[in-house]
Structures are given as structure tokens and as C-alpha cells.
N, C-alpha and C positions, 0 to 999 in steps of 0.2 A: 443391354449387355452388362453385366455384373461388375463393377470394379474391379473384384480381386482376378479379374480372368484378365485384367489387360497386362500386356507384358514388359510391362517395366519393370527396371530393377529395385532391388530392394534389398537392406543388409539383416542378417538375424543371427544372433546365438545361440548354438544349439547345446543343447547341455544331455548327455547320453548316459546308459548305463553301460561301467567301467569295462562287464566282460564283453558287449559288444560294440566297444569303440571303433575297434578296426576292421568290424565286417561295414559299419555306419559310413566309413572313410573310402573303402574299397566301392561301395556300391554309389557313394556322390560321384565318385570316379566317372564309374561306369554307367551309371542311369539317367545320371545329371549333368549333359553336357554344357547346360549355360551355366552351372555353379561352380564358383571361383570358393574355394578355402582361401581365407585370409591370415588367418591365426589358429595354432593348436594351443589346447592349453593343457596343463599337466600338473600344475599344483590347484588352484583354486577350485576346479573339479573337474570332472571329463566332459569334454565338448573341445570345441571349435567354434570360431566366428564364421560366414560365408557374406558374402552378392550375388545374385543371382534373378534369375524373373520369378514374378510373384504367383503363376501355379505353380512352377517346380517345387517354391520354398514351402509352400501349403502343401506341396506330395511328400515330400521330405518327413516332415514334421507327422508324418503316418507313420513312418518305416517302424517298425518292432525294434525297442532300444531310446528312442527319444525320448525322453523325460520331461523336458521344456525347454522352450524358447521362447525370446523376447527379442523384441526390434533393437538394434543398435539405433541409438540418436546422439545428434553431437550437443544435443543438451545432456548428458552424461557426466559429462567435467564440471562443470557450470559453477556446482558449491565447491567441488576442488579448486576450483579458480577462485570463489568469491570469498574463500574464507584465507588465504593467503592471500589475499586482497585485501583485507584489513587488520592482518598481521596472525591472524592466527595460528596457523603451521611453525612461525619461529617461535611463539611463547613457548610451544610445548616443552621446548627443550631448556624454559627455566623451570623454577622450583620454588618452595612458597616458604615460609616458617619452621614449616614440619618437615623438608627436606622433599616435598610429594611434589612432580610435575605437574606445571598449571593447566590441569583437562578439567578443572569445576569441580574435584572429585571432591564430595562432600556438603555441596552447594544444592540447593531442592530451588527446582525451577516450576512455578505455575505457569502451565498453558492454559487459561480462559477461549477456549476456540469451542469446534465441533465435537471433538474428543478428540482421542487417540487409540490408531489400532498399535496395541502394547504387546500385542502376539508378531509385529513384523519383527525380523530378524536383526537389523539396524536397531531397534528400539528395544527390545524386549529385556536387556539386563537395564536398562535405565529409567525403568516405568517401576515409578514406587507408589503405585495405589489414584488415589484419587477421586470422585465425585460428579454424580448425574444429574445438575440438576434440571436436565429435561422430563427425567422420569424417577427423579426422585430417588436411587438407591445407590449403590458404590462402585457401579463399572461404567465406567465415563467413555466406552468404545464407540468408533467413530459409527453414523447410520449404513446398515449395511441391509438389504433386502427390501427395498423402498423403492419401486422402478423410479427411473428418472429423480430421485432426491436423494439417491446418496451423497455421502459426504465425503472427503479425503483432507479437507483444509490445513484440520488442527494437527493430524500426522505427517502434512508437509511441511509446517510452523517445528511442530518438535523434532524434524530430523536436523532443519538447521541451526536450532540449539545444542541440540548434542546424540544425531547420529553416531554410532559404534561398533560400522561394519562396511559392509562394503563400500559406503562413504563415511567420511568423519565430519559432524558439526563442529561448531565453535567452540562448547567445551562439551567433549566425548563422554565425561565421565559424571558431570553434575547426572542428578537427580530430576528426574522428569515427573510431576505429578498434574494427574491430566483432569479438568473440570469442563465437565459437555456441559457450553450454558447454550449454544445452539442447536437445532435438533434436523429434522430433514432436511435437503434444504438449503441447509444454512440457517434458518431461518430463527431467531429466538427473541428474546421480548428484556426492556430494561432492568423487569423483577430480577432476571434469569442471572444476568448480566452480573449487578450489584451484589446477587446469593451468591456466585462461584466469589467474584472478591470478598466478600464477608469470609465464606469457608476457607477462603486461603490466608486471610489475618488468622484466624483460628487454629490452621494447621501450620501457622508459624513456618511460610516458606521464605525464603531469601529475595526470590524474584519472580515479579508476573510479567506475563506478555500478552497483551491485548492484542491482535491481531485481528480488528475489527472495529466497527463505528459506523455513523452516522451522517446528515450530512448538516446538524444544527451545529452552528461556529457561535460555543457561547461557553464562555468559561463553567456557569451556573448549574450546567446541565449533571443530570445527577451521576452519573457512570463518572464524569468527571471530577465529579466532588467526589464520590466515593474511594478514587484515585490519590485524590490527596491524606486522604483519609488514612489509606493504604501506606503510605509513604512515611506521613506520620508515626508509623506503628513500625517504622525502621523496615518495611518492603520494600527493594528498589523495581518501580513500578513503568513497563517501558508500554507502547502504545504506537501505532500504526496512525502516520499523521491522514491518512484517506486518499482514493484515485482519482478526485475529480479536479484536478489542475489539467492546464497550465494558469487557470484564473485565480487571481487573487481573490480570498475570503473564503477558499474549500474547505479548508482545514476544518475538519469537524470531532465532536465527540466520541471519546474521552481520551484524541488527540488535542482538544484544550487543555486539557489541565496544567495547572501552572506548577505542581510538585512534581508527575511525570517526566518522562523521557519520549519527549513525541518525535517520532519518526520519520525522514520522507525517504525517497526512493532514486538512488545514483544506477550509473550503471558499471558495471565491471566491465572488465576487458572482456572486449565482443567482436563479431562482423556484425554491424545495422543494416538490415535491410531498406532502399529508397527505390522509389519510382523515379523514371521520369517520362515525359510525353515527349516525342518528338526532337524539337529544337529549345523548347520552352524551359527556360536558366531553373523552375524552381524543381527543388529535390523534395517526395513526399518522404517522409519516417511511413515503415510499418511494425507494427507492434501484434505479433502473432499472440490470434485469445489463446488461453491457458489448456491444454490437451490436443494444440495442434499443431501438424506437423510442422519442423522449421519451413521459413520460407524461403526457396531455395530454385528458385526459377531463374533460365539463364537468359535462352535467348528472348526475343520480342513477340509478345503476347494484343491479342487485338481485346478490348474490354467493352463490354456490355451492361447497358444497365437494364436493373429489376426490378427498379421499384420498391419497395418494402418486402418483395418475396413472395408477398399473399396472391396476387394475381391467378385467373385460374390459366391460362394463356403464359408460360414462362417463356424467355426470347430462347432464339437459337444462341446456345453457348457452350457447344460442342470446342471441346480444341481452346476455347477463352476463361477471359477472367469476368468473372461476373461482381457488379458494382452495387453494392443495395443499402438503404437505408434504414438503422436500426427502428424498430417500434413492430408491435401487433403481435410478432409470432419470435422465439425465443432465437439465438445466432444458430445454436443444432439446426434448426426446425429450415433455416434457413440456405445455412450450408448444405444440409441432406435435398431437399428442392435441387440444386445447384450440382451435388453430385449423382445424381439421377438425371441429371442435363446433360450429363459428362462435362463438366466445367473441368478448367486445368487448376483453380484457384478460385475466393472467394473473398471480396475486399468488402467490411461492414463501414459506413461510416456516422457517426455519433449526430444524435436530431437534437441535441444542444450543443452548446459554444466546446470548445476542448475536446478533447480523446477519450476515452475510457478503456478500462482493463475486463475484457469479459472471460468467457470459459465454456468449454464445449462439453455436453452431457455423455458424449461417445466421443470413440477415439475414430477419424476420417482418413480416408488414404490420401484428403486434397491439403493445403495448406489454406489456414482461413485469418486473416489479420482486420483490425482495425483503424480507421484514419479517426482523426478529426472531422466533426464536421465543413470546416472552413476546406480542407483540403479533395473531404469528398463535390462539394457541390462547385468545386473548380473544374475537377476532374469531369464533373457530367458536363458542366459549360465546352470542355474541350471535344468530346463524344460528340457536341451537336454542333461545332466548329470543321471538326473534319473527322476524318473516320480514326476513331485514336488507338496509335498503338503504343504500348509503356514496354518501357525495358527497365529489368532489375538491377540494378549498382548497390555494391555493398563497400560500407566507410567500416573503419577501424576505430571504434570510440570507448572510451573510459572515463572516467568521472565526470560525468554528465548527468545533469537533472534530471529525470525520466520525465518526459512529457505529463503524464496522467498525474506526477505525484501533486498531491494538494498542499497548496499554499497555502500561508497565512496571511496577515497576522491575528489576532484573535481581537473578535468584536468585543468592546468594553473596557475591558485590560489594557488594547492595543500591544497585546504580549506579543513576542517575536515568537511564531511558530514555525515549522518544527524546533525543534533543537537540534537535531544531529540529522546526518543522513546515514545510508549505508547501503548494501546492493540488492537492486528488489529487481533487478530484469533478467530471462533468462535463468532461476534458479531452481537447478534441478534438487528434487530431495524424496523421502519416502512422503509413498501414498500406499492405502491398504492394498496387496499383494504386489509390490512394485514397489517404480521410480515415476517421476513427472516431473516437467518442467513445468513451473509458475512464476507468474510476476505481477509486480505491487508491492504497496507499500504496507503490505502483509508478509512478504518476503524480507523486505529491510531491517522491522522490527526486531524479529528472530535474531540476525544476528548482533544486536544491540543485547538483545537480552541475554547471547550465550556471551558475549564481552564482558556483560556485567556479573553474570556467573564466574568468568575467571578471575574479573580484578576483585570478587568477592574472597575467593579461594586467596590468593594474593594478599591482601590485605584487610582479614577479619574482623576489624573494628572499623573499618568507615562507614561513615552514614549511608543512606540512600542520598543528600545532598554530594555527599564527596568525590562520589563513584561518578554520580550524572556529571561535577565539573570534570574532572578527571576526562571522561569523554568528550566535554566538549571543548576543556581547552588546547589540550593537544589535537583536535580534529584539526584537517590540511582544509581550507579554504579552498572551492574550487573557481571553476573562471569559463567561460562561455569562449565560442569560436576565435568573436571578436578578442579576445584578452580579458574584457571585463567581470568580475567578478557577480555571480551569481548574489541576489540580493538575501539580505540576510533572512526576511520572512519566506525566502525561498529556497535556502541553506542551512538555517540557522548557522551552526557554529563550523561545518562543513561536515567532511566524511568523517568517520570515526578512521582512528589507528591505535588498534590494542597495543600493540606493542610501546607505543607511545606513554598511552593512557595510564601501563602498570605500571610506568615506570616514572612518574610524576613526583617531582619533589615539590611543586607549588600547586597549590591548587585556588583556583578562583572561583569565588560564589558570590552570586548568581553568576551565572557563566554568559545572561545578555541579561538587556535591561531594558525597559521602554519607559519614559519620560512623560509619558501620556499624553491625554488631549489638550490642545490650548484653539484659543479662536483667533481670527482674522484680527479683530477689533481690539485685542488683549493687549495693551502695554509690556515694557518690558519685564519678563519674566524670569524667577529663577526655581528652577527644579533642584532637586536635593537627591543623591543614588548612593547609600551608603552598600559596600563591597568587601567580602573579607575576604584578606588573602593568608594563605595557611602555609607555613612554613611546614613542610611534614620530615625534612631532611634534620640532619646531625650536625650544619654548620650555620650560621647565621646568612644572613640570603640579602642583599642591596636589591632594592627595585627602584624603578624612575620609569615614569609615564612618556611616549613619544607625545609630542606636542603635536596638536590636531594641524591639517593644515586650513590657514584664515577662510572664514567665510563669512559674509556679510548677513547678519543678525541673529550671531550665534557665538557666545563666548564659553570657553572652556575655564573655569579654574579647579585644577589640578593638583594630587600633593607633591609637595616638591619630593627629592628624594629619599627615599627613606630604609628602613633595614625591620627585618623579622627574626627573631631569636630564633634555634633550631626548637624543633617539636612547639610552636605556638605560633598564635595567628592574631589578625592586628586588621582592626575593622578601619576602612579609610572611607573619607568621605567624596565624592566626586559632585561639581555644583556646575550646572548649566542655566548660563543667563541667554535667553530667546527674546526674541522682538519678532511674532508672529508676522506684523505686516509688511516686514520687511522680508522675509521667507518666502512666502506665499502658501497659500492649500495644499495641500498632500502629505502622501507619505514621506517619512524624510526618515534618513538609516547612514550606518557605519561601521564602523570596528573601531575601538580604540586601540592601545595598543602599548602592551606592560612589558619593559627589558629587563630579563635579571641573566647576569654575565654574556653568553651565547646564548641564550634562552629570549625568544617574542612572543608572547599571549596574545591572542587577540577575543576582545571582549565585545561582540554588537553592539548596538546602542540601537533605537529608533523615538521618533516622536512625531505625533499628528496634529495636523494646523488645521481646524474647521472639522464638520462632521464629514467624515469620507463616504467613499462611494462605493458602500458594503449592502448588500440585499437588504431589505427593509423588512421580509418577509421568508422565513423559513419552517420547512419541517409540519406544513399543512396535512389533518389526517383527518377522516371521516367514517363514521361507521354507528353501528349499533350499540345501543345501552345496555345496561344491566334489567331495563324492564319494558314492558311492552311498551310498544309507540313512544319508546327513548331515546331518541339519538344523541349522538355526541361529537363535538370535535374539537381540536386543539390546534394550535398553530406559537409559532414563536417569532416572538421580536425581538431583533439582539439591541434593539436601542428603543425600544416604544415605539409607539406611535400618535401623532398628531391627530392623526383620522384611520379609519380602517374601517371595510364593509366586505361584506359578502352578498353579494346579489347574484341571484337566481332567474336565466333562462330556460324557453322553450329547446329542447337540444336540437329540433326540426327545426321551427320558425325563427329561432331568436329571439323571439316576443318577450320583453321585460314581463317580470313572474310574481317575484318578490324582492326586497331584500330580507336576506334570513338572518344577519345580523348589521348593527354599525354602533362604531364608539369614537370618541374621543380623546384625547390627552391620556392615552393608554401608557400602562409602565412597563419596563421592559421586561423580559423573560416569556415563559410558557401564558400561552392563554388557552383554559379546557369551561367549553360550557356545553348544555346539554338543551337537544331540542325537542317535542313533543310535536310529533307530525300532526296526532289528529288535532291539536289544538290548532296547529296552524295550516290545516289543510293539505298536506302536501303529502304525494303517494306519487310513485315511479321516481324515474332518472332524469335530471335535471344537470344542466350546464351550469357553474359556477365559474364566477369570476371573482376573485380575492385581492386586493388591493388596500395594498399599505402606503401612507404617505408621513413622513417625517422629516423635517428641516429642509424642507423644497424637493425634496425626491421621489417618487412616486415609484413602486416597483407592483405585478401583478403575477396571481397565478391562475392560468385558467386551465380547470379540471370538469370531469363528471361525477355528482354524485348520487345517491340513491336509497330513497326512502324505503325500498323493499327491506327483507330482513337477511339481506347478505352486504358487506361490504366493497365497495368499487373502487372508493375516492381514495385520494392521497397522492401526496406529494413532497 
């Protein structure tokens, strides 16, 4: 039986033509005894809102007069909430040099994404040209006619920059110029990547937004040099820190970059949805993928599991929630299995460590979320424990880490990443012909970048440095259930507050700072962190440093206190003496903490004792050459390697094959070499195991790869 025949309710807009509004009205009346009118409306245009069961609303939507209809969802408000959520609504109503209210008007924002559809109505007066360089010519429009690979990303990125209609982004009136460096898909390549930022140093825009990356955590990497590069060239260059936390070292490219604005992902004022089983004290998070319905289930549902989904045998989960683990067949592929089941719901959960943020290719009448792996494979323990039923509770949360956002801190640097956070869950915005609710730390960036558009408008002569501290020293620190404060490579400087931000008379640069590496065996040490602080006000400005509190093998000296003339800045020096083996191994972090009058900065700090316990091995890819019987692969080491091999099985037997490479005392960065099959024998698909070993740690990846001439491998 067909989904849309079941008869549940369901809300829709209907939007009519004006001369036959009131026969539309008279005949819901009369023809459509389950539909409830909820709203008429009379300026915005002709229609009305309704509820009603889902044939009548599908009969309706025939009648002679309808025009269009769209689903009401209470993801609707989402950017209306998330943008007064970082001050944005109250800036509007100041005003900049020129007397002009601060909506960016005059500011050109680069979107580096999919494109942008520049014909939607929200966007269309703010789209000022732009660049393809998927296909090479000057309409940078998002993929549209491509079954199954269209796009809508980068026009959900620009509406909350600066939407200009039925919703408003961050700044409404800046400049939008849109560069497709990804193409179907999503899908696009580093060249793509580093050409749209080259053409936007070139077209001399004010601000890019990367909303996009990878998953190598290495400062070196080029998208992320290219970034600093940008920034260099007075761009202020913002970047999506990536969705693969909650683990430390996600943080990926060209979310490194040390000149950038890297991003992670808070959450705005929301209901969360949580499971629970039974009796059992623990509460699951769910995190609905991207085009799916909220989740919104009340009473107690019996769950089922299915395996990966591919089975030809699906269980009975008529009436239930069906449980399945990501991998083989895409979360669509998976959820459609499941709603041809008549499942009530649809829970994915991640086949590595952490959450992830996915997205559904069609819009589903079921609700479909993701867990954690940890969480899914409790949940199936529970199913074979006793027959489990889950009921849905919803918490009330706000400035909260998003699970998925990716942590830092950066391999090498030991930089403190992100820098800021901002709202990346739940954020509804334009997508081509529409609205959509999305989230990630593709969502957060956006409104970092449209912040940075207004304090641009605001104050025309700041750097790209000035604007980034600006954000980050007035950003609100946030704090976890317990009370304790979120760690800084998983806050950096906290939430951004525009309102704050514009209105900065000091400003701090660098705005964190990391001490770097020392060892176990190291004597007493001292680090050196020279910081400048900017007087930008009209009065001379007193500052004094809070004094740390004691710890044992760790000295602070401090300047004592001191004064900055108005409009100048005064470079201080900060000196930390360490005694490694008195510390011990790990990550070690803070906030310092600057007083000027009623005014508290607070500034990160971090530093690491011994080689940490960061992948050894990332960003493994495999495939074809440029000539026949060429292969090729690369992989990255964000610290070297001691040893590394790649060895080759039987993908049936297991049978040791080959090794196809191994080295020694490797140096860090990218490693790209190329292999000749027929010289070494080797034709079909072969199991690999990839293994890095560096200062006693040993980390492996095992994949398939294949000497045919289409590619498999990667990682």
C-alpha cells in the first residue's frame, strides 16, 4: 500500500489564484471534512495554511485555482532563531560610517561550494555574477538535471549569508558571488578547489566561505595554504572545521589553516530529540540526516534490526522503527527498503567511532536520524536482551557542541582548532526551488562568514586578522551539562556574538595560541608567545592579566600592568616555564585571561608533553594513472613515519600476496608514488592493509584495491 494513501495528518500551504480564493475556501468547507484551515493569509499572497489527512491534502492540491503548495515544517524558523542567536537581528538597527544599516550592504561574499541557484527569490538581488570552475565558463548554477546528483549545498550556504526574502541571513544585503568548484554530487577535486580561491583573490572579494573539506588534519595541506594565502591578500577567509567528531584529530582541511576562520558546530535554541529503552538511565541523541522529516514520534515504538539493509529477506517492521548499520547501499537506498516495509521510522547508525551528518536524495514521508556507532550497537545488545521498546523525550538545548562537529587540534602546529563556533543544527535556508533544513559544520561557517561581512561593512579598514579576533574575543565560552567548560580544541574561542564582535574596542591577536611540543625527558623549559593587543578606541585603555591559578610544573610570567594609547597597539610578550616530567603526557589547555575596566578576554592557550595519540595515517587513495599499467597512490602522515608498508592479500583466502610498498624513517606530509602492475604482476582486486608505525604507535587501514582500470580503493 502506497504511503501517501495512509491517513495520517499532515500540514500544507496552499497558495491560490486571488479570483478564486473563496470558491477554494467554500469547497474545503464542503468536500474536505478532515481539513482544518489554520491561517488565512492576505498580504503575503492568497492562500491559507491547513492539517488535514494526506489523500484529501493531495485532492485539494487538483482543485482549479491552486497554484502551489509546500509542506509547513517547524524547521521553518530555524535561521530566524539561529541568526538572532548570534546577534544578528539587533545589529540591523545600527549603522556604519556612511550612515547605511549594518546588512553587509557593499561587502562581496565568495561562496566556494556547489554553486548557487541565483534565480531563487531570497537570493536573486544578491547574486552578483561569479564562476564555474566545474565546467569552465561564468554561470556558477547549482547541478540541476543529474538523477540522483543534484546539488542544493552551496545555495543553502548563501541563503545564510545573506538571504533577502522570505527569510533574512546574517547580512541580507552583502554581495553574494558564487564559484561551482564542486560538481554533481558534491563531488570536486583539490585543482577545483584552490582555482575558485585563486579567482576570488582576483575578483577582489572581501569574504570566502569554504563550506567544505576533507578529512587530512595537517596544516600543509594545499586548500589550506592556499587559505592563508587568501588571507594574506586582505580576504577574510572562514572554513567549516568538518563532521567527524566527537574524536579528537577530525578537524580536517582547509579547516587547518592557521590564517583562516575554522568553524565548528553549536546548537541554537531547539527540542533534541533522545531515545530511551525501557528502564535503562542512558538517553540516545538523534540527529535527523539532512531532507528528513523532523523526528517527532511520541508514544512507544517496538525496534528492529536490519542489518546493513541489503538483505534480500527484510524483517517484519510494519508499525516499528527499523535499526540498520551504515555501509554498502547509500541512507535513501536504505530508508526507501524500510518505507516499503511500512516502518514508522528509520535509525542509521555510524560503522566507525562517532556520529556523522548524512542526507537524503528524496524527500520520505518517514523520519530517518543517525546515532553513533557506540550507541547503535548498545541498542542492538538491548533487542537481544529483551524485546525493546524506545520512547522518544525531547530536552531543551542551546549552546551545545554538536556531536558530529570535528575537533582539533592540528597535527604538527598543535594549533587550537576550530576557532569559533556557531549554529550548524537544524538550519533551515534556501535550496533550488525552496526551503530545507540542514546541518553541520557547513551550516556554522555561513554564519561566521555573514558576521564577518557586517563587521566588514562596520569597520572598512580592518584586516582579515582583526575581524577573526574581534570574533573570537568576544565569543561567550561555552560549558557542558556538568558545568565544565568545553575544551578549547573543541570550542576554540566559543560562540561567536556579532553584536559583541562590532562593537570591540580591544582587540587580541592571535586570539589562541599553542606552546607546542615538548617531551617527557625535557628539562625545564620556557616557551616565548608574543600577542598584540590593539587599542582601537579614543581613550587610553589599562589592562592587567588574571594570574593563572598554581600548578605544579608550570610557571606563568606575565606583564605586569600596563596601558595602550587610543588608536595604537603594543605588542606583549607572555613566557611559560614547563617542566614536562613533572606534567605528564597529554593534551594540556586553558584560557588566560585579560581585564580592561568591566571588560574579561579570554585568550586559549594549549601545549603537548610527548608525541600524542593522533592517527599515524590518513587520507589513503588508490586508483589509476595517467598511462597504461600505471597505478598510483598517495596517503598522508601528519608526523612521518618510522615504518610503513602496504601489503597485499588474497581478498577470498587471505593468503599473503605481496607487499606493494614499505619504507622507513619517512618524513611527514603527502606521500604519492606510482605502481606498474605488469611489472609486478598484479591484475584484479586485492585486500590491502596499510600500516603506519611512529614513536610506538601503530595505526592501520584496511581497504580493497584494484588493478583493473576503474578505481575502488580509498580512504
Amino acid at each position: 500500500m502506497p504511503k501517501e494513501d495512509f491517513d495520517e495528518m499532515v500540514h500544507e500551504i496552499i497558495i491560490t489564484d486571488e479570483n478564486q480564493f473563496n470558491s477554494i475556501i467554500d469547497k474545503v468547507k464542503t468536500i474536505y471534512p478532515s481539513i482544518k484551515i489554520n491561517h488565512i493569509y492576505k498580504h503575503v499572497f492568497s492562500g491559507f495554511s491547513v492539517t488535514g489527512k494526506r489523500r484529501d491534502i493531495q485532492k485539494l492540491k487538483t482543485e482549479s485555482g491552486v497554484q502551489h503548495s509546500s509542506p509547513v515544517t517547524t524547521y521553518q524558523v530555524s535561521v530566524e532563531e539561529s541568526v538572532p542567536f548570534i546577534g544578528g537581528d539587533e545589529i540591523r538597527s545600527h549603522f556604519d560610517q556612511k550612515d547605511h544599516r549594518l546588512t553587509g550592504k557593499g561587502v562581496k561574499v565568495g561562496v566556494i561550494d556547489t554553486g548557487v541557484d541565483y534565480t531563487h527569490p531570497d537570493l536573486r538581488r544578491n547574486y552578483k555574477g561569479g564562476y564555474d570552475l566545474v565546467d569552465g565558463d561564468d554561470d556558477p548554477m547549482e547541478t540541476k538535471g543529474v538523477e540522483g546528483r543534484n546539488t542544493s549545498h552551496g545555495t543553502h550556504v548563501a541563503g545564510i549569508i545573506a538571504a533577502n526574502g522570505k527569510i533574512k541571513g546574517v547580512a541580507p544585503e552583502a554581495d553574494i558571488i558564487g564559484y561551482r568548484a564542486l560538481g554533481p554530487g558534491g563531488m570536486g577535486t583539490s585543482e577545483q578547489v584552490i582555482a575558485a580561491i585563486d579567482k576570488a583573490i582576483e575578483d577582489k572579494v572581501d569574504v570566502i566561505n569554504l563550506s567544505l573539506g576533507n578529512t587530512i588534519n595537517g596544516p600543509d595541506w594545499p586548500t589550506s595554504l592556499a587559505l592563508d594565502k587568501a588571507t594574506e591578500k586582505g580576504i577574510v577567509a572562514v572554513t567549516s572545521s568538518g563532521n567527524s567528531g566527537p574524536m579528537v584529530w577530525t578537524v580536517g582541511s582547509p579547516g587547518t589553516s592557521s590564517r583562516a576562520i575554522s568553524v565548528g558546530a553549536s546548537t541554537p535554541p531547539m527540542k533534541v530529540p533522545y531515545l530511551t529503552v525501557g528502564f535503562a538511565d542512558r538517553k540516545i541523541e538523534l540527529q535527523p540526516l539532512q531532507g528528513s522529516l523532523p523526528w517527532k514520534l511520541q508514544k512507544k515504538y517496538k525496534i528492529v534490526y536490519a542489518g546493513m539493509g541489503t538483505e534480500k529477506t527484510f524483517p517484519k517492521v510494519k508499525d516499528k522503527i527499523v535499526l540498520m548499520e551504515r555501509g554498502q547501499i547509500t541512507f535513501t537506498e536504505k530508508a526507501v527498503r524500510a518505507l516499503k516495509a511500512e516502518a514508522s521510522a528509520v535509525l542509521i547508525y555510524n560503522n566507525t567511532d562517532g556520529n556523522f551528518s548524512g542526507s537524503l536524495d528524496q524527500e520520505l514521508p518517514i523520519p530517518v536520524a543517525s546515532l553513533s556507532k557506540a550507541d547503535g550497537e548498545w541498542l542492538k545488545k538491548q533487542m537481544k536482551a529483551q524485546n525493546a521498546v524506545v520512547k522518544t523525550s525531547f530536552q531543551e538545548v542551546k549552546d551545545t557542541i554538536a556531536s558530529f562537529s570535528s575537533r582539533g587540534p592540528v597535527t604538527h602546529t598543535w594549533a587550537i582548532k576550530p576557532d569559533v563556533v556557531a549554529p550548524g543544527v537544524a538550519i533551515d535556508s534556501t535550496i533550488p526551488n525552496g526551503y530545507q533544513e540542514m546541518q553541520g559544520t557547513s551550516m556554522a561557517a555561513p554564519h561566521v562568514a555573514g558576521a564577518s561581512a557586517i563587521i566588514k561593512q562596520a569597520h572598512p579598514g580592518w584586516t582579515p586578522e582583526q575581524i577573526k579576533a574581534a570574533l573570537m574575543n568576544t565569543a561567550r565560552l561555552l560549558e557542558k551539562d556538568d558545568g565544565t567548560l568545553y575544551k578549547p580544541y573543541e570550542q576554540g574561542a566559543g560562540r561567536i556574538q556579532l553584536h559583541e564582535a562590532i562593537h570591540s574596542e580591544t582587540l587580541i591577536y592571535p586570539g589562541s595560541f599553542s606552546a607546542g611540543l615538548l617531551h617527557h625527558q625535557d628539562e625545564r623549559t620556557e616557551k616565548t608567545i608574543k600577542i598584540t593587543i590593539d587599542n582601537q578606541s579614543e581613550e587610553e585603555k589599562k589592562y592587567s592579566f588574571e594570574i593563572p591559578k598554581n600548578k605544579k610544573g608550570i610557571q606563568w610570567d606575565l606583564p605586569i600592568p600596563f596601558a595602550v594609547q587610543p588608536k595604537q597597539k603594543r605588542e606583549i610578550t607572555i613566557r611559560l616555564d614547563i617542566t614536562p616530567s613533572t606534567i605528564g603526557a597529554g593534551l594540556h589547555y586553558g584560557n588566560l585571561f585579560l581585564k580592561e575596566g568591566k571588560n574579561r578576554y579570554h585568550i586559549p592557550y594549549m601545549y603537548v608533553i610527548e608525541e600524542p595519540d593522533y592517527p599515524r595515517i590518513m587520507g589513503f587513495q588508490f586508483g589509476k594513472g595517467d598511462k597504461e599499467d600505471l597505478f598510483r597512490y598517495e596517503l598522508y602522515l601528519p608526523g612521518g613515519a618510522d615504518e610503513y608498508g602496504i601489503v597485499l592479500y588474497n581478498p577470498d583466502s587471505l593468503r599473503f600476496v605481496t607487499f606493494l610498498d614499505w619504507d622507513r624513517n619517512v618524513a611527514r606530509g603527502l606521500v604519492e608514488k606510482e605502481v606498474n602492475r605488469k611489472d609486478r604482476n598484479l591484475r584484479g582486486v586485492f585486500k590491502a592493509i596499510i600500516f603506519v608505525r611512529k614513536a610506538g604507535k601503530e595505526d592501520i587501514i584496511e581497504t580493497e584495491i584494484s588493478f583493473e582500470d576503474t578505481m575502488i580503493g580509498g580512504h
